[in-house]
C-alpha positions as CSV (number, residue, x, y, z in Angstrom):
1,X,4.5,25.2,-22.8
2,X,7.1,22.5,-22.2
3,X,9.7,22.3,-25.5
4,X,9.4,18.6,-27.2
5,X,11.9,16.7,-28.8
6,X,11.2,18.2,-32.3
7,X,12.0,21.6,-31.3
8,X,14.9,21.2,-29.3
9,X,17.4,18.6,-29.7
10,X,19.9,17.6,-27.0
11,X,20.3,15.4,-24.1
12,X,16.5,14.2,-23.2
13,X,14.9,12.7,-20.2
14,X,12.3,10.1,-19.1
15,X,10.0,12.2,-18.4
16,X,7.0,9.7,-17.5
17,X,9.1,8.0,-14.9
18,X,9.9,11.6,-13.8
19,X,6.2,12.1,-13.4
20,X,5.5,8.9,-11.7
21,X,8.6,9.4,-9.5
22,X,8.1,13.3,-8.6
23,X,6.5,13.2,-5.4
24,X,9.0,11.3,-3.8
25,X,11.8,14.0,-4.9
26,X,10.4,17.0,-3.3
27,X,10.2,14.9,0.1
28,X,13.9,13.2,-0.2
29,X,15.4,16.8,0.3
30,X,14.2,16.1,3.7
31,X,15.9,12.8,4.2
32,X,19.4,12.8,5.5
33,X,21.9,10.6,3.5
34,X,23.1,7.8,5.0
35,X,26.5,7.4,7.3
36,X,28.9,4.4,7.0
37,X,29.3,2.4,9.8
38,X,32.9,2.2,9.2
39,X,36.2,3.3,7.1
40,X,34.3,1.8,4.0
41,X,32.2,4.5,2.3
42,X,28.7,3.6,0.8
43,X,28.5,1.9,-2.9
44,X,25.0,2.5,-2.4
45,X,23.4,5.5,-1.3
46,X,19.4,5.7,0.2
47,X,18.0,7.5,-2.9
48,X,19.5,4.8,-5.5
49,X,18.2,1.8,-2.8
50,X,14.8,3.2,-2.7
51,X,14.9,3.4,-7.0
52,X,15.9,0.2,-7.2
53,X,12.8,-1.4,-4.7
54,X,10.5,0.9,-6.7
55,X,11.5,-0.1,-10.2
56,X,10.9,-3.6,-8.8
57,X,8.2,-3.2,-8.3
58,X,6.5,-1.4,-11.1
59,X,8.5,-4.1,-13.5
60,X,7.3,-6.9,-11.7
61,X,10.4,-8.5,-11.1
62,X,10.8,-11.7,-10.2
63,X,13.7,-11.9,-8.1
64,X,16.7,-9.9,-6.9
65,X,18.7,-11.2,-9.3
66,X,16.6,-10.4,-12.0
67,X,16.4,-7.0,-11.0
68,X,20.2,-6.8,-11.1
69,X,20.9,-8.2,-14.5
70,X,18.4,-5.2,-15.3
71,X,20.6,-2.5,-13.2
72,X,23.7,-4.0,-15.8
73,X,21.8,-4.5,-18.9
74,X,18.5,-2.3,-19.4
75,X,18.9,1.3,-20.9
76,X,16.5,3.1,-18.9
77,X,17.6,1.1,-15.3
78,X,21.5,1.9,-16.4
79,X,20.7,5.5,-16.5
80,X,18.0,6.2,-14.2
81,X,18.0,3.7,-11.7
82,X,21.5,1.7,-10.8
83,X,24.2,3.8,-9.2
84,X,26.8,5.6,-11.8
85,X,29.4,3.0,-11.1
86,X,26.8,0.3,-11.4
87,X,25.8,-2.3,-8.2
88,X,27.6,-5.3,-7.4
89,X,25.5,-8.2,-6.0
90,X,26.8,-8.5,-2.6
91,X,26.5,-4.6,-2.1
92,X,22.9,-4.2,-3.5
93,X,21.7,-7.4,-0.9
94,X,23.6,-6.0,2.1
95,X,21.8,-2.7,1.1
96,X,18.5,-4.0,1.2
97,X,19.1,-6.5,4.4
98,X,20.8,-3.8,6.8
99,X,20.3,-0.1,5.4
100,X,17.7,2.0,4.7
101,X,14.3,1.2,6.7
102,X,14.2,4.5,8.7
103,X,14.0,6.6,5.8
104,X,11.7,4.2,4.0
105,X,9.1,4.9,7.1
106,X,9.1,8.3,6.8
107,X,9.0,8.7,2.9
108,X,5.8,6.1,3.1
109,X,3.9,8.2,5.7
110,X,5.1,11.9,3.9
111,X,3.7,10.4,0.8
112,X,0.7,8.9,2.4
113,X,-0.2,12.4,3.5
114,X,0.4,13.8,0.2
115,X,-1.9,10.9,-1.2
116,X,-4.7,11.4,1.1
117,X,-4.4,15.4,0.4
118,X,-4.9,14.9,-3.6
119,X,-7.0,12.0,-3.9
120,X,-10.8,12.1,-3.3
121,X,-12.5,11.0,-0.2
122,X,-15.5,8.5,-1.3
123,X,-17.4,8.5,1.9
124,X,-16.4,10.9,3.5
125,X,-19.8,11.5,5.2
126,X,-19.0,8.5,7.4
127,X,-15.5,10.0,8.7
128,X,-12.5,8.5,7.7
129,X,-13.1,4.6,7.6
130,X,-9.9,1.9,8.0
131,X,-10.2,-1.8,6.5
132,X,-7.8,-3.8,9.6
133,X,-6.7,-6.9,8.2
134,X,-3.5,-9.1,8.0
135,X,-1.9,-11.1,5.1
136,X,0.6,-14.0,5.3
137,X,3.8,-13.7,3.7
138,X,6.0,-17.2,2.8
139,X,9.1,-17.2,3.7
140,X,12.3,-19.8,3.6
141,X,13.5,-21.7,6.9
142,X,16.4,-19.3,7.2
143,X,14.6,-16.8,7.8
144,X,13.7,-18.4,11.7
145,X,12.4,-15.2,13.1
146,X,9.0,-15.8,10.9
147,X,7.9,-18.5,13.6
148,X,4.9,-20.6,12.0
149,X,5.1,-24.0,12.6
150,X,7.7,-26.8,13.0
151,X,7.7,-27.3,9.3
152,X,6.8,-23.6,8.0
153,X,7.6,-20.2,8.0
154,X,5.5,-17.2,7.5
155,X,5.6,-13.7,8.0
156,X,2.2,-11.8,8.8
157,X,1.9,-7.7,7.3
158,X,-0.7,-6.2,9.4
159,X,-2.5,-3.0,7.2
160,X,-4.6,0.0,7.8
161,X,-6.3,0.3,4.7
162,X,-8.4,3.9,4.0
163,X,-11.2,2.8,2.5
164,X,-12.0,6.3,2.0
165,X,-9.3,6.9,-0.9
166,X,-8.3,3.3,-0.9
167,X,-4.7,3.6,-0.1
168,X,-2.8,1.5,2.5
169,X,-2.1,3.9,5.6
170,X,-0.3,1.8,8.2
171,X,1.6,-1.5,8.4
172,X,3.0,-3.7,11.0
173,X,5.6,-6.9,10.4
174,X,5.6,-9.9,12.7
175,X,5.9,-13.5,12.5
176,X,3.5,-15.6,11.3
177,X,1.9,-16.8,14.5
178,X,1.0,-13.6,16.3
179,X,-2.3,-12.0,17.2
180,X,-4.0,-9.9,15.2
181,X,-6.8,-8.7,17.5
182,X,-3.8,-6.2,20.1
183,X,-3.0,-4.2,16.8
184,X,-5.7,-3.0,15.8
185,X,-5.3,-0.1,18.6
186,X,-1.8,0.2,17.3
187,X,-3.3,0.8,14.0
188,X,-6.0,2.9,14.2
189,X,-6.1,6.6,15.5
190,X,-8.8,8.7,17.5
191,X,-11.9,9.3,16.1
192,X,-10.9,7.0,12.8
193,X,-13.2,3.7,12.5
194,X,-12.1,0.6,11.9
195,X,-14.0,-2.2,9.8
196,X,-12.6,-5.6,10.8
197,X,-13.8,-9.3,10.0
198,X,-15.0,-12.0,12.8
199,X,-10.8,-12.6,13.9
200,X,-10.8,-9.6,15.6
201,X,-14.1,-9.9,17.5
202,X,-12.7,-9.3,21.5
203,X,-15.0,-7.6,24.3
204,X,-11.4,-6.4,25.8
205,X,-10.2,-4.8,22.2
206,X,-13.7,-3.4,22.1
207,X,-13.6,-1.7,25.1
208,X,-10.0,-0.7,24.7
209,X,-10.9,1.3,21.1
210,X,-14.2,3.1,22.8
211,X,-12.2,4.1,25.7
212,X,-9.5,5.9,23.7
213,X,-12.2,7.4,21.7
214,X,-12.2,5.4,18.6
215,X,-14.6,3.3,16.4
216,X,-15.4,0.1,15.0
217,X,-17.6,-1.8,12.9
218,X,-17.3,-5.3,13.3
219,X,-18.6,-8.4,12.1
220,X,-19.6,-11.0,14.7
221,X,-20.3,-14.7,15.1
222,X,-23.6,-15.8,14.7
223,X,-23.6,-17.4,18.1
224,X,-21.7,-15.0,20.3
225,X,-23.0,-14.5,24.0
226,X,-25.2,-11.3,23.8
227,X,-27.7,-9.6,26.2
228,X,-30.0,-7.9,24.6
229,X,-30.8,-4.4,26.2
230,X,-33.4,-2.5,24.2
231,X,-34.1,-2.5,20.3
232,X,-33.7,0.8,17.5
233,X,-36.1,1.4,15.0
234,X,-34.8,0.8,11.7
235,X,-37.0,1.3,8.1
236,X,-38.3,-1.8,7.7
237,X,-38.7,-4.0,3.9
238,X,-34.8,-3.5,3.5
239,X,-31.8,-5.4,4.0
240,X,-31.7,-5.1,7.8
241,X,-33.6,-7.1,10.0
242,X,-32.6,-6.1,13.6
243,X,-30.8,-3.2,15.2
244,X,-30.3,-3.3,18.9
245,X,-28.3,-2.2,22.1
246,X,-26.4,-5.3,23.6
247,X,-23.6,-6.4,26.4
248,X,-21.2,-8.7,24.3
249,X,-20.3,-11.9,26.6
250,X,-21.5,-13.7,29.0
251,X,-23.3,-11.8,31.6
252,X,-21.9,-13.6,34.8
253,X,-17.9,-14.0,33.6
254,X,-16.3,-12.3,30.7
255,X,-17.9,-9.2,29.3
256,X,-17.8,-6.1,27.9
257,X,-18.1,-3.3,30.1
258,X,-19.9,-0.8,28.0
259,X,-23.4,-1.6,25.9
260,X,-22.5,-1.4,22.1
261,X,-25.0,-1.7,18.9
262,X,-25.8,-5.0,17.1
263,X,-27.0,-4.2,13.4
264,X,-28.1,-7.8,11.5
265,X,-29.2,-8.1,8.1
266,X,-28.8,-10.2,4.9
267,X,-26.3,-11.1,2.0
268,X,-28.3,-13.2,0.0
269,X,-30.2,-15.5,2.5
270,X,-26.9,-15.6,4.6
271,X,-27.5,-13.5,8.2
272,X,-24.6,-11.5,9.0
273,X,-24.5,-9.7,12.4
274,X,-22.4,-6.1,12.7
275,X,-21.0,-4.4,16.2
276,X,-20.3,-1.4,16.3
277,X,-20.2,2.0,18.3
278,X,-21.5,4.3,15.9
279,X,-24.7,5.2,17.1
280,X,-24.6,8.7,14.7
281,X,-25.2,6.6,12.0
282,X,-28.4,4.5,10.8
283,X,-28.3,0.5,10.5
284,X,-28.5,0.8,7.0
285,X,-25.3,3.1,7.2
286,X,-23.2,0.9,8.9
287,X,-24.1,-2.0,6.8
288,X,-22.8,0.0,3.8
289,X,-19.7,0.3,5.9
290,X,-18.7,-3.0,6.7
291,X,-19.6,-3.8,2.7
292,X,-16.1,-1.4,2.2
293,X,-14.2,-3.7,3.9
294,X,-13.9,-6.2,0.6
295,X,-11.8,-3.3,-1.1
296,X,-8.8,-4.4,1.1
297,X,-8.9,-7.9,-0.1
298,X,-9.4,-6.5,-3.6
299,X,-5.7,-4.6,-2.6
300,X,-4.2,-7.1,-1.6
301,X,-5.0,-9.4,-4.5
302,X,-3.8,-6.5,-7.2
303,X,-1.0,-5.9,-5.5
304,X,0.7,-9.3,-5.0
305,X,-0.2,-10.0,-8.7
306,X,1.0,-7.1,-10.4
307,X,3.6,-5.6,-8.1
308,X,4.8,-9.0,-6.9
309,X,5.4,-7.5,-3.8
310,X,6.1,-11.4,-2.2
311,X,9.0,-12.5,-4.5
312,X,11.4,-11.7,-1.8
313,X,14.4,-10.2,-2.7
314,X,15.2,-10.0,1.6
315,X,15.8,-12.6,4.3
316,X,16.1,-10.2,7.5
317,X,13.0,-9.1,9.2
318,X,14.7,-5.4,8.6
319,X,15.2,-6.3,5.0
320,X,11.6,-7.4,5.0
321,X,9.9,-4.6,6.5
322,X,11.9,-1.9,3.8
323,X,11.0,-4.2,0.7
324,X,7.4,-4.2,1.5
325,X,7.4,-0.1,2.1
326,X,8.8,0.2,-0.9
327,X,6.1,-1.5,-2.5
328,X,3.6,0.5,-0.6
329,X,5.1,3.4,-1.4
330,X,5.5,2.1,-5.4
331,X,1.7,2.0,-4.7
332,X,0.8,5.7,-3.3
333,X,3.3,6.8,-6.4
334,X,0.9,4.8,-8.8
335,X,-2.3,6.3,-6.7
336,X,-1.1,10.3,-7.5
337,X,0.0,9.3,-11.0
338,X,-3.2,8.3,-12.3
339,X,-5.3,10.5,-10.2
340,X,-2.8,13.0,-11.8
341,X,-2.8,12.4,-15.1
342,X,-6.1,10.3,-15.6
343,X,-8.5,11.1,-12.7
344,X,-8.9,7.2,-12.2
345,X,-7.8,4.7,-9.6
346,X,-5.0,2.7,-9.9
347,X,-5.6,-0.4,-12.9
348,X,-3.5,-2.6,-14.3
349,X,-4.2,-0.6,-17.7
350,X,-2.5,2.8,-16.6
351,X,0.2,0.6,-15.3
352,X,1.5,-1.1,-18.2
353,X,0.5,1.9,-20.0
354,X,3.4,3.7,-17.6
355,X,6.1,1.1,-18.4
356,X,5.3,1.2,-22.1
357,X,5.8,4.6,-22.3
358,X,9.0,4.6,-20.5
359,X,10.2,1.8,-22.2
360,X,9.4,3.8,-25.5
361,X,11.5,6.7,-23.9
362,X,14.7,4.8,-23.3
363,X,13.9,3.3,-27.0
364,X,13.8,6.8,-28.9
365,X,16.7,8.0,-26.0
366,X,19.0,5.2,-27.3
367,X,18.5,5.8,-30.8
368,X,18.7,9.5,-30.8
369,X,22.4,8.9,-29.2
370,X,23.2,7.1,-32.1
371,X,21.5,9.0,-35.2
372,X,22.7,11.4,-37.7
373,X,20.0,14.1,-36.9
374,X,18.9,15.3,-33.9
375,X,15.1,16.3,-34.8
376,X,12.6,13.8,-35.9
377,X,11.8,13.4,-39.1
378,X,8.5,15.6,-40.6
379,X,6.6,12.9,-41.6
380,X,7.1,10.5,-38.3
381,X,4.3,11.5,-35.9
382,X,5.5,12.0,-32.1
383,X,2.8,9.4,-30.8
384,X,4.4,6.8,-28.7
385,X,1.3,5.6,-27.1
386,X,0.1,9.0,-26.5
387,X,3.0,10.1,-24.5
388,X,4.7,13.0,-25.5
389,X,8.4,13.5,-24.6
390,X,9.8,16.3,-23.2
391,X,13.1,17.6,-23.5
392,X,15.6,19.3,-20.4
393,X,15.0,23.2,-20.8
């Protein structure tokens, strides 16, 4: 049984964060500190970088600056987070901009293993299923690498998303403008399906993913140049309305060179039309599927509201690409924590329920430094939002 407060008194920690943050200690033994460039030794080091991106994350910051008065003035961030001779501005910024993203890579896919080893897999009787889909970032005219338009810059995050445990699994960076469709190979693995909306409908990246032995569901315009080549029973009086063996493309010039599966049916009175080449599964199956891909716009929404992932903090693409791991990885930690301690999904509820609790930590920390007695009074009950505070054995 862990000792609490009341029974021994002493030098305590925050021991919520150090449950939310756990998973990512065990893997940073692993991660080699950083080397100066130079004569100049590092202010800064990787483990202190990637507490800072986290905690702004999880505190919904809303800029770097913000973040920083935090790192000089909060209780919990002095002790916990900022560096022990604190974080000047230009440091922290040259941190972010030009330090940092190798070791951010390989803590977000250590920790995506770990995530997708603990949490649940919903559907797993359809193998392991990937939402593709890309999101556009705003960005200021300095930053001229994220090529939009004359007038406009944007930067595009391109995600895996495993709809399975509904974790991100993969991202890719580029400027605003480029293609979305050559990625998705990038993206997805061998024998892993993706489930991708009518912009990535291409008879080339078709036959590219069934030639390397991968999947995809795919929604398709209504219109698209088909031939059909013979028709599947399906159970008829349900959602589905036709399931069939086609060429995609025009028969004389462009086409695809292998015969895939077209699975219709209906949302509503609205027709939507499905291509895919899983033929192990029935049409009502991969209809199901394809319904799994709203979960990654339901991710992205909850997490550029209440991670505010998109208040940039960077101006580099390099600086870009290590903020938004860190707020993948700020994520994944959220995804084990509640699994952990809750067996739910992530929720805004167990979030703020998290940074109440160690915002009541700091609280009792600070004013245990600075009382007569180190034991709580009898008659005070322990009960800071349920949490209960453990001491250093």
């Amino acid at each position: 049984m862990p000792k609490t407060f009341a029974s021994l008194p002493g030098k305590y920690q925050f021991f919520s964060y150090a449950q939310f943050y756990q998973p990512l200690k065990k893997r940073l033994v692993a991660v080699p500190p950083l080397k100066p460039g130079g004569n100049k030794p590092i202010l800064m080091d990787f483990e202190h970088q990637l507490k800072a991106l986290t905690f702004f994350h999880l505190e919904e910051h809303k800029s770097g600056r913000h973040l920083l008065q935090d790192l000089q003035e909060n209780e919990f961030a002095c002790k916990e987070i900022a560096p022990p001779q604190g974080i000047k501005k230009s440091t922290f910024f040259e941190a972010i901009n030009h330090r940092g993203l190798d070791e951010m890579l390989y803590l977000f896919h250590q920790l995506y293993a770990d995530a997708a080893h603990a949490l649940p897999k919903e559907h797993a009787q359809w193998g392991e299923l990937v939402a593709i889909d890309g999101t556009l970032i705003d960005a200021v005219l300095s930053m001229y690498w994220a090529d939009y338009n004359s007038s406009v810059k944007k930067a595009k995050a391109h995600f895996g998303f495993n709809l399975n445990q509904s974790i991100p699994a993969k991202i890719i960076l580029t400027k605003g403008k480029a293609g979305e469709r050559p990625l998705v190979d990038q993206i997805l693995a061998p024998g892993q399906t993706s489930v991708t909306d009518r912009g990535y409908q291409c008879c080339r990246t078709f036959d590219i993913l069934h030639n390397a032995g991968k999947f995809f569901v795919c929604r398709i315009k209504e219109n698209s140049q088909k031939t059909i080549l013979n028709h599947i029973p399906f159970k008829p009086g349900g959602l589905v309305f036709q399931d069939s063996m086609i060429i995609l493309g025009d028969p004389i010039k462009l086409h695809a060179e292998h015969a895939y599966r077209l699975v219709g049916y209906f949302v509503g009175a609205k027709k939507f039309w499905l291509l895919t080449n899983r033929f192990d599964l029935s049409a009502e199956d991969i209809a199901a599927i394809y319904k799994l891909r709203w979960n990654i716009e339901n991710f992205f929404a909850w997490w550029k509201r209440h991670l505010k992932v998109y208040h940039l903090i960077a101006r580099t693409q390099y600086g870009l690409m290590t903020q938004i791991l860190a707020g993948l990885i700020t994520y994944l930690l959220l995804a084990i924590y509640c699994h952990n301690e809750f067996n739910e999904k992530v929720s805004i509820k167990r979030v703020r329920q998290l940074r109440n609790r160690i915002k009541n930590e700091a609280s009792f920390n600070g004013n245990s430094q600075h009382s007569n007695s180190q034991h709580l009074k009898p008659d005070r009950p322990n009960n800071f939002c349920g949490c209960y505070l453990h001491a250093i054995s």
